[in-house]
C-alpha positions in Angstrom: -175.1 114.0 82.0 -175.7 112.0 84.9 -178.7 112.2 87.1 -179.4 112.3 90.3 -182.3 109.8 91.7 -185.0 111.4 94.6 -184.4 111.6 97.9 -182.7 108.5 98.5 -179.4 110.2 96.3 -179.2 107.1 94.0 -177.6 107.5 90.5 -180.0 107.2 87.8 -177.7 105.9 84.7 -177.2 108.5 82.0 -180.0 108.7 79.3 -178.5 107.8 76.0 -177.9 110.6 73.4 -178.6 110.1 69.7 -175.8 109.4 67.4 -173.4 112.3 66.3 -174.2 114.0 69.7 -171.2 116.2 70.8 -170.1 115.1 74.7 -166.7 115.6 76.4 -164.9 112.5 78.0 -163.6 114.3 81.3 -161.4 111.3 81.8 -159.6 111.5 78.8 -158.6 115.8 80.0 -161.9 116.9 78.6 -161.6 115.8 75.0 -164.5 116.2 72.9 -166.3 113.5 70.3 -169.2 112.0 68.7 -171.4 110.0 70.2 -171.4 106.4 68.3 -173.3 103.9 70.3 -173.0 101.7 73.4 -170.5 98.9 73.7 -171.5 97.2 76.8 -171.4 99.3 79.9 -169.7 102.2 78.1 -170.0 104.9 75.7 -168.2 104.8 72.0 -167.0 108.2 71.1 -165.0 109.4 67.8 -163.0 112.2 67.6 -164.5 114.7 65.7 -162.1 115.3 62.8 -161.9 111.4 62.4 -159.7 108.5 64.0 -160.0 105.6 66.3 -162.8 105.6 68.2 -162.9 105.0 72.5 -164.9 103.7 74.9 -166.0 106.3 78.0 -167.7 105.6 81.2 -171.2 107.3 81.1 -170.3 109.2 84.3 -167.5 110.7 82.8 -169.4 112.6 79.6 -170.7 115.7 79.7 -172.0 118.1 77.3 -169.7 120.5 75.7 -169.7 123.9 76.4 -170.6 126.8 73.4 -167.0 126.9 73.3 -166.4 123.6 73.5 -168.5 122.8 71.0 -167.8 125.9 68.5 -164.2 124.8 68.6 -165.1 120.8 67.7 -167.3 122.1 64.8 -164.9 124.7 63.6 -161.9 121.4 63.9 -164.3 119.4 61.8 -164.9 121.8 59.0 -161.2 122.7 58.5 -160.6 118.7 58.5 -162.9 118.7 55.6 -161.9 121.4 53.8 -158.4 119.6 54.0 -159.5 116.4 52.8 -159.1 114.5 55.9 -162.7 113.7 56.7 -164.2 110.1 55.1 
């Protein structure tokens, strides 16, 4: 999700997505959450079938994959169907 500025190769900072976007933290071995909001110079991100949320650095979230992301939606559901979603 990061940007690269013009031909001087300066990092423009990430554009922030809208809450409940889908990203994967690549410094936490790819795990996948919901964007929350910005707590200072990072990212908040919840897992998606509920639990503590973490803070990311910008430069480490990407978007997910289709399979990425089928996988997180298909978690979510089954959390619900199971009662574990508030």
């Amino acid at each position: 999700m990061c940007a690269e500025g013009g031909s001087s190769g300066e990092r423009k900072a990430p554009q922030v997505p809208a809450t409940g976007t889908l990203l994967v933290d690549t410094s936490r071995r790819d795990r996948v959450g919901e964007f929350r909001g910005v707590a200072g110079p990072y990212w908040s991100l919840r897992p998606v079938c509920g639990g503590t949320e973490w803070e990311a650095e910008p430069a480490n979230v990407r978007a997910p994959s289709p399979t990425e992301r089928l996988r997180a939606e298909v978690a979510r559901c089954n959390a619900r169907s199971e009662g574990r979603m508030l």
